[in-house]
C-alpha positions, 0 to 999 in steps of 0.5 A: 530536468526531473530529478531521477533516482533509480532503485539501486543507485543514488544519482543526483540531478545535475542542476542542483549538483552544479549549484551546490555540492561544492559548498554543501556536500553530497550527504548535505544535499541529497538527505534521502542518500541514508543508511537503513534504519537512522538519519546517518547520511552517506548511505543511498536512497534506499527505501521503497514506499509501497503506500504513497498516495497521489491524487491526479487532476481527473479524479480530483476534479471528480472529487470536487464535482461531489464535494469531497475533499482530500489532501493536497498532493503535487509531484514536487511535494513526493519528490521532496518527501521521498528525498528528505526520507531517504525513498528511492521508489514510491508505489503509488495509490490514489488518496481517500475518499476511494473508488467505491465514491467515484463517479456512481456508475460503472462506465464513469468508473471505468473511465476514471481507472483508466484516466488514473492508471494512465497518469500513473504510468506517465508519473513513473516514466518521466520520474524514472525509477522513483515511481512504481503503480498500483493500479486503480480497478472499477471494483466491484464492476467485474466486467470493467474490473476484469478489462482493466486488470489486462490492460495494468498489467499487461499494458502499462506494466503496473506492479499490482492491483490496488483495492480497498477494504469494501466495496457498498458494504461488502468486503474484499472476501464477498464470494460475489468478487470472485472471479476477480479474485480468481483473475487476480490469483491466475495473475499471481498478481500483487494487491495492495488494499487500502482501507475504506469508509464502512458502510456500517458505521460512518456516523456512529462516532462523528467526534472522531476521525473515522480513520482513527478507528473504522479505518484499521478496523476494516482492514481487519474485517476484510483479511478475515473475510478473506479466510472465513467468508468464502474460504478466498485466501485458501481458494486464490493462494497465489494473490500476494496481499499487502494490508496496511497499517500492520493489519489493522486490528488483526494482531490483537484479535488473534486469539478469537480468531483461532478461537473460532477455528476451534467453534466453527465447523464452517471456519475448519472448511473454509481455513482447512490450514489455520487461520496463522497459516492464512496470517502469515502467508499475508504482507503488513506494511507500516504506515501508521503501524510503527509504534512498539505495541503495533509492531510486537504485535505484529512480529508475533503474527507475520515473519520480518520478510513480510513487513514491507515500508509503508508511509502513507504519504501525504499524510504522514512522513517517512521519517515517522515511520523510520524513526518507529522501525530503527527506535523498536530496538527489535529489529536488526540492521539485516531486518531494517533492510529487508522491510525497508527495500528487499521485501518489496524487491522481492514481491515486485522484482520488476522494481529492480530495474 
């Protein structure tokens, strides 16, 4: 039997109740079921992961087929993460390398999306309540692209759209993705983006992770392309993007970047709000970002409704991350829970049930 949690209530699985709870306790044996913020048990499983990658035996046959490597992922390694961190629902993504390395033609792509969207689905039905989805899209393939938004979301009910930093070089706010974007903003469609191996610099330091640095410096590159490139984040106001990693680069560049709303004649047209405006209208999550200087930095850039849970499984832990968050000391219990489930709830409602 599938241990099944929903996101409002902690219920243990029969099986591993019958054979220890009289000896242990329920706190002992369900050490997800914990209050916001601390490793106290006698809470619930409240938090909800909305950067947990997995990686389904197509695509990752796929991967093999082009000798690229990703970190081991299974089910039962979710389940037991999720329950030791104290994670009632997971929105799933598929693990690095991405999309723009899959199979190099557009049908093959397309095929692929659907074959991870489906598992996905399948992933969150027979683990009711304890998986949502981010669904994979053949970006930057607009006709496949604009097939598979319909058939997520209207057909496997995905929670949102998941798309990377940049696609060949160019990033999310290219004017050539637009009538994308444009079905995604009709959608008011949640879009979760992860970061992706830059075109331009993959190689430019080979002694170091390209995640160390490239990674969360993409990430930035996107969000401003965004505002500047195209005017896309003034243009689709209703797509609710979630940028992980706290944003990358983009609370310690602020200054620039409102330093060129003042230069730039173009960036007044293309941002007619402001840059903070655009910031803060954005979602962060916090895989990777929980330490102090990333999260004064980006208290100081998007309000606590706006920072939602993110651990980046498989290759960091929730503790890390609730560990970062309850050890800040900036934050109150109020917050904690806002970042930890409501935000998500909020952005995602269909969790709720």
């Amino acid at each position: 039997m599938n241990a099944r949690f929903d996101v409002v209530t902690c219920v243990p699985p029969r099986r591993r109740f019958l054979t220890g709870a009289a000896a242990l306790g329920a706190a002992a044996l369900f050490p997800g079921c914990q209050s916001a913020g601390t490793g106290m048990t006698g809470g619930k499983p409240h938090r909800v992961d909305v950067h947990h990658h997995i990686a389904p035996t197509a695509y990752s046959s796929a991967l093999k087929a082009m000798m690229r490597r990703h970190a081991r992922w299974s089910v039962e390694a979710s389940l037991e993460e999720m329950d030791k961190s104290g994670i009632a629902t997971a929105l799933t993504s598929l693990i690095n390398p991405g999309m723009q390395a899959w199979v190099g033609d557009a049908a093959g792509s397309r095929r692929m999306a659907r074959e991870a969207n489906e598992y996905a689905t399948r992933l969150a039905r027979d683990h009711r309540g304890r998986f949502g989805t981010f669904a994979s899209i053949p970006f930057p393939d607009v006709e496949g692209s604009l097939a598979e938004i319909e058939y997520a979301l209207d057909t496997l009910k995905a929670e949102g759209i998941y798309l990377w930093t940049s696609y060949g070089g160019k990033l999310l706010g290219d004017p050539d993705f637009f009538p994308i974007l444009e079905e995604l903003n009709r959608r008011k469609a949640v879009v979760y983006t992860h970061p992706a191996t830059p075109a331009c610099c993959s190689k430019i330091m080979p002694w170091i992770s390209i995640n160390a640095i490239e990674g969360p410096v993409d990430t930035t590159r996107t969000m401003i392309s965004l505002i500047f490139h195209g005017g896309a984040a003034h243009r689709f106001p209703d797509i609710r993007w979630i940028f992980s990693h706290s944003g990358g680069v983009t609370p310690f560049l602020v200054s620039r970047f409102e330093r060129h709303m003042i230069d730039s004649k173009n960036a007044r047209k293309m941002a007619p709000n402001g840059v903070m405006h655009e910031l803060r209208k954005f979602y962060y999550d916090t895989a990777q970002g929980n330490h102090p200087g990333a999260l004064d930095a980006l208290r100081r850039v998007a309000p606590v409704s706006h920072i939602v849970y993110g651990t980046d499984f498989p290759f960091r832990s929730g503790a890390e991350v609730s560990g970062g968050l309850s050890g800040h000391g900036g934050f109150s219990h109020s917050d904690l829970m806002a970042i930890e489930r409501e935000n998500a709830l909020q952005l995602m409602p269909g969790l709720k049930t």
